[in-house]
Each structure stands twice: as C-alpha cells, then as structure tokens.
C-alpha positions, 0 to 999 in steps of 0.5 A: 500500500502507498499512503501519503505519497509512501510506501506504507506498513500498515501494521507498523502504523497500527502498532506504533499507534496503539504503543503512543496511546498506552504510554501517554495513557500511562504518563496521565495515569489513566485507564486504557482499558481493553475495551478502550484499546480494541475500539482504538485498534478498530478505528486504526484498521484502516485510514477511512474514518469509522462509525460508531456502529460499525465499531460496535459490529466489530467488538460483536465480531470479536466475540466482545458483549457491547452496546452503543453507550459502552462504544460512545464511552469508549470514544468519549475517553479517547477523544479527551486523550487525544488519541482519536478525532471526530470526522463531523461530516462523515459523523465517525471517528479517525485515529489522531496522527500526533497523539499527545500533542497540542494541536487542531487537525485538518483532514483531507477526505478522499470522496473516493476511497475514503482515507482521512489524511489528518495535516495541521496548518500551523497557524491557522487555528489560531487564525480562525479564532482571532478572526472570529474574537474580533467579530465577538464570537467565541469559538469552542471547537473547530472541525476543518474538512476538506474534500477531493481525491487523494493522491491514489485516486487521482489517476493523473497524480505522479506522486 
C-alpha cells in the first residue's frame, strides 16, 4: 500500500499507534482499558474514518458483549486523550496522527476511497479564532474538512 505519497506498513502504523496511546495513557495515569484499546485498534484498521456502529459490529465480531453507550464511552475517553478525532461530516471517528500533542487537525477526505489524511496548518487555528474574537464570537471547537481525491485516486497524480 502507498499512503501519503509512501510506501506504507500498515501494521507498523497500527502498532506504533496503539504503543503512543498506552504510554501517554500511562504518563496521565489513566485507564486504557481493553475495551478502550480494541475500539482504538478498530478505528486504526484502516485510514477511512469509522462509525460508531460499525465499531460496535466489530467488538460483536470479536466475540466482545457491547452496546452503543459502552462504544460512545469508549470514544468519549479517547477523544479527551487525544488519541482519536471526530470526522463531523462523515459523523465517525479517525485515529489522531500526533497523539499527545497540542494541536487542531485538518483532514483531507478522499470522496473516493475514503482515507482521512489528518495535516495541521500551523497557524491557522489560531487564525480562525482571532478572526472570529474580533467579530465577538467565541469559538469552542473547530472541525476543518476538506474534500477531493487523494493522491491514489487521482489517476493523473505522479506522486
């Protein structure tokens, strides 16, 4: 598989990304717990974001007893750590890229394969949130999306 332009190990990506999630759960002194982790393996299978139902089908598919509260708990805790990020427009969930990291992603959505390629345009958070200071208004949260075809899926693309 290429990603992002690269030759890409999968299961590399997966393990490296479940290991950052344990130390930095283990750095805040909080759970990571089995169910935690398995929803957290689930939603890094692959780089499409990955609703909540289907995570709940996977757990099922493992054997795991769950309920659609037990998986939004689940992503509720790893969101708060900074371990996973909601996709509004997709209303699933993608794997944070930069885990333990103060930062606002932006994601690159391929309206064709549907990998999520989360980037951070330094600057432009923070950019949104003056503008919007100047105008009196006050930004809780920021979700930037932007949708195309990923460099796989644009045939002319010589990445």
């Amino acid at each position: 598989m290429i990603y992002s332009g690269v030759r890409h190990n999968h299961e590399r990506c997966v393990a490296d990304a479940l290991q950052r999630a344990e130390d930095i759960c283990a750095a805040r002194s909080v759970w990571l717990t089995d169910l935690r982790r398995l929803v957290l393996q689930l939603v890094w299978q692959g780089h499409a974001p990955i609703g909540a139902y289907k995570l709940l089908e996977g757990l099922r598919r493992g054997g795991r007893r769950a309920d659609p509260p037990t998986v939004y708990r689940a992503l509720d805790f790893l969101m708060e750590q900074g371990l996973v990020h909601r996709i509004e427009s997709r209303n699933a969930f993608a794997g944070c890229a930069r885990p333990g990291e103060v930062h606002q992603a932006q994601y690159l959505l391929c309206e064709s394969c549907g990998d999520a390629i989360e980037i951070e345009i330094g600057g432009l958070a923070r950019r949104i949130e003056n503008q919007a200071a100047e105008i009196g208004f006050d930004v809780a949260s920021q979700t930037i999306e932007a949708h195309g075809l990923c460099g796989q899926c644009r045939p002319e693309f010589e990445g």
